[in-house]
C-alpha positions in Angstrom: 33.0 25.8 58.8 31.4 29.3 60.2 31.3 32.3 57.7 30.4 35.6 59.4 28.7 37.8 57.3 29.9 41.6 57.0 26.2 42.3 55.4 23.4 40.3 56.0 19.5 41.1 56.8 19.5 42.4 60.1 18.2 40.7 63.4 14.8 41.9 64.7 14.9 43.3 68.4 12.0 40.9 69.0 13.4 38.2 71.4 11.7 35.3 69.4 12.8 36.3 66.0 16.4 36.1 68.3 15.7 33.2 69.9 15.1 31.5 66.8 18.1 32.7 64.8 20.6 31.9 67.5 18.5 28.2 68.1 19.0 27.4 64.5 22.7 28.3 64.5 23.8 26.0 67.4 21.0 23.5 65.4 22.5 23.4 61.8 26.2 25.3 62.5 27.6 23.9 65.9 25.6 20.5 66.1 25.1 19.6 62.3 28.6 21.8 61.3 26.3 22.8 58.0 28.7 25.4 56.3 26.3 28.4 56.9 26.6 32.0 56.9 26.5 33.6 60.7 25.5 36.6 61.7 27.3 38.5 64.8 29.0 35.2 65.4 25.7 34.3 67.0 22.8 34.2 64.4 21.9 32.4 61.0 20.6 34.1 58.9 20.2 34.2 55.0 19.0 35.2 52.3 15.5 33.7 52.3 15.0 35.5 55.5 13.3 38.5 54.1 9.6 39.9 54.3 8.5 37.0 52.2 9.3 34.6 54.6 6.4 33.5 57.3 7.7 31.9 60.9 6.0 29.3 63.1 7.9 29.4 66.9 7.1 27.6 69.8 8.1 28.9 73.0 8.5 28.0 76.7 6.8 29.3 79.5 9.8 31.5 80.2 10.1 32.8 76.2 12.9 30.4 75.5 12.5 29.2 72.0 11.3 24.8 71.5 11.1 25.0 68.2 10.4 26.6 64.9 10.0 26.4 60.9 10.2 28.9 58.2 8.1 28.9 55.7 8.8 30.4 52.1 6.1 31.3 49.1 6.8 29.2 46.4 5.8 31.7 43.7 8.9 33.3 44.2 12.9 32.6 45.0 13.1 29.5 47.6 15.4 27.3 48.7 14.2 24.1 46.8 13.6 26.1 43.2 17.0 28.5 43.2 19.1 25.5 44.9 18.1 21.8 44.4 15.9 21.3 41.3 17.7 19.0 40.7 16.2 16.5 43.4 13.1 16.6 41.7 11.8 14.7 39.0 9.3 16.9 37.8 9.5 21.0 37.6 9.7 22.3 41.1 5.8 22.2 42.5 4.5 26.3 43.2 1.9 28.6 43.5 -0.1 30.7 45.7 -1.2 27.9 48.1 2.5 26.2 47.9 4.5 27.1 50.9 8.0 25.5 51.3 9.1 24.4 54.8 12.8 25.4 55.7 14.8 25.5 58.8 12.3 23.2 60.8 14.7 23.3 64.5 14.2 21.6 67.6 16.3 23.4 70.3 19.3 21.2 70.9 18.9 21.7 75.1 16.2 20.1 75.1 15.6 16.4 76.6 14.6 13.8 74.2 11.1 13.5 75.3 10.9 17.7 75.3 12.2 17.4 72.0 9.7 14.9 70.6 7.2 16.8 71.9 7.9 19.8 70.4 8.6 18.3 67.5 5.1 16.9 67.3 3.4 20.1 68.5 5.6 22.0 65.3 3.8 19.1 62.6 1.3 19.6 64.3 1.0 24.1 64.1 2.4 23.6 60.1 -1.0 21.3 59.5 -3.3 23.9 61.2 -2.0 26.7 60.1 -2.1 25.1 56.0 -5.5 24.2 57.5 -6.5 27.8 58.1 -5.0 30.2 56.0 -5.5 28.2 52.9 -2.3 26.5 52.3 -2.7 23.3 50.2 0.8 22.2 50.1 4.2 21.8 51.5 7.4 21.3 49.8 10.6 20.8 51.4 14.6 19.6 51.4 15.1 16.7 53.9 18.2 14.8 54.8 17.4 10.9 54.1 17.1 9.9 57.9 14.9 12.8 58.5 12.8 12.2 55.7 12.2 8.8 56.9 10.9 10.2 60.3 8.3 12.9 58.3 6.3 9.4 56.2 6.2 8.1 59.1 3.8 11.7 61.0 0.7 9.9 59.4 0.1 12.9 57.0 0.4 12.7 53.2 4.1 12.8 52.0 5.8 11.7 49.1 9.1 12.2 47.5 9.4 14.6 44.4 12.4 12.1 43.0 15.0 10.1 44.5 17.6 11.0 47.1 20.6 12.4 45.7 24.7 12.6 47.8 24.9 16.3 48.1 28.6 16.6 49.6 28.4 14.9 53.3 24.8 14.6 52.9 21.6 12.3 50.9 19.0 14.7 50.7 15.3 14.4 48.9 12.8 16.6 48.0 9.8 16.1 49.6 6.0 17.3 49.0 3.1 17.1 51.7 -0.5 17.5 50.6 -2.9 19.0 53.6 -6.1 18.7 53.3 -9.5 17.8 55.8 -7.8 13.9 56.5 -4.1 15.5 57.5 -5.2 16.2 61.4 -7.2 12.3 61.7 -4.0 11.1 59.6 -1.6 12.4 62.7 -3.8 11.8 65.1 -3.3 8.1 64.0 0.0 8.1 64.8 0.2 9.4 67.6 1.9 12.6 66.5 -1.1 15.1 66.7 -0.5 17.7 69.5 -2.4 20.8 69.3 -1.7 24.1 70.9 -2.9 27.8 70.7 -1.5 29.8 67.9 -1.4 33.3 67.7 -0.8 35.6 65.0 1.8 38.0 65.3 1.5 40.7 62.3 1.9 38.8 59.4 5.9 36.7 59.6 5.0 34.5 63.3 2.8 32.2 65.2 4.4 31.8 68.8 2.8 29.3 70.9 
């Protein structure tokens, strides 16, 4: 089901921010048919997507978006503390250095091999940009196939309780440590793919 939203944060004129909002909508709306809001029949967009929220995007040569992931401060409202604290067995992990990843999207016109490497080139970004702005952690939501697939990057994962039916869906909570063996652990497997990152005020790295 699609819910347009009469009032919603608005869309950015930059083309990545659009990119990315209209990527994750044929993502987790027209390929995964999660019941999401939509903005402009074209966008999602919610609540979290406010001036807390930072934005890691990878784009093609041409400015098309690859892929992306949102990441939320954990000493405040996110998705994992106001929506499933239940899936953990412990209180909700946060602080300062405690960043939740949401929305991580590969753009669904993509190949399979484009898509792995995009996805591997997005682990990748999340690691060194914990690495150098002083992030510690990552939390995170994952559907139980998915989660699989992130214990296997080679970085340091673990489940914050056991996976729990939410409607059509097992999801798990997840928590990631990074630290100065997260780069040699996905470099082990295979999955380490750096690329330039560049700062864009202070909500996006584009690559």
């Amino acid at each position: 089901m699609q819910t347009s939203l009469a009032r919603a944060p608005q869309v950015p004129e930059d083309a990545a921010y659009r990119a990315m909002f209209a990527a994750r909508k044929q993502v987790f709306v027209d390929l995964l048919k999660w019941d999401l809001l939509i903005l402009a029949d074209e966008y999602e967009v919610d609540q979290f997507d406010n001036p807390d929220a930072e934005y890691l995007i990878l784009l093609g040569d041409c400015g098309g978006h690859r892929a992306s992931a949102r990441l939320l401060p954990t000493d405040r409202s996110h998705l994992l503390d106001d929506l499933y604290p239940f899936l953990c067995d412990e209180p909700v992990p946060s602080g300062p250095t405690i960043r939740e990843i949401t929305r991580f999207c590969l753009d669904r016109h993509q190949s399979t091999s484009e898509r792995r490497i995009a996805r591997n080139q997005l682990v990748t970004a999340l690691a060194q940009h914990a690495l150098n702005s002083g992030i510690t952690d990552y939390t995170g939501v994952a559907e139980l196939s998915w989660f699989s697939q992130i214990l296997r990057f080679g970085w340091q994962c673990v489940p914050l309780g056991k996976a729990v039916r939410v409607g059509h869906q097992t999801l798990v909570a997840l928590h990631i440590r990074i630290d100065e063996r997260t780069l040699d652990g996905l470099r082990g497997t295979g999955v380490y793919t750096p690329l330039s990152l560049q700062l864009i005020g202070n909500r996006e790295a584009r690559a």
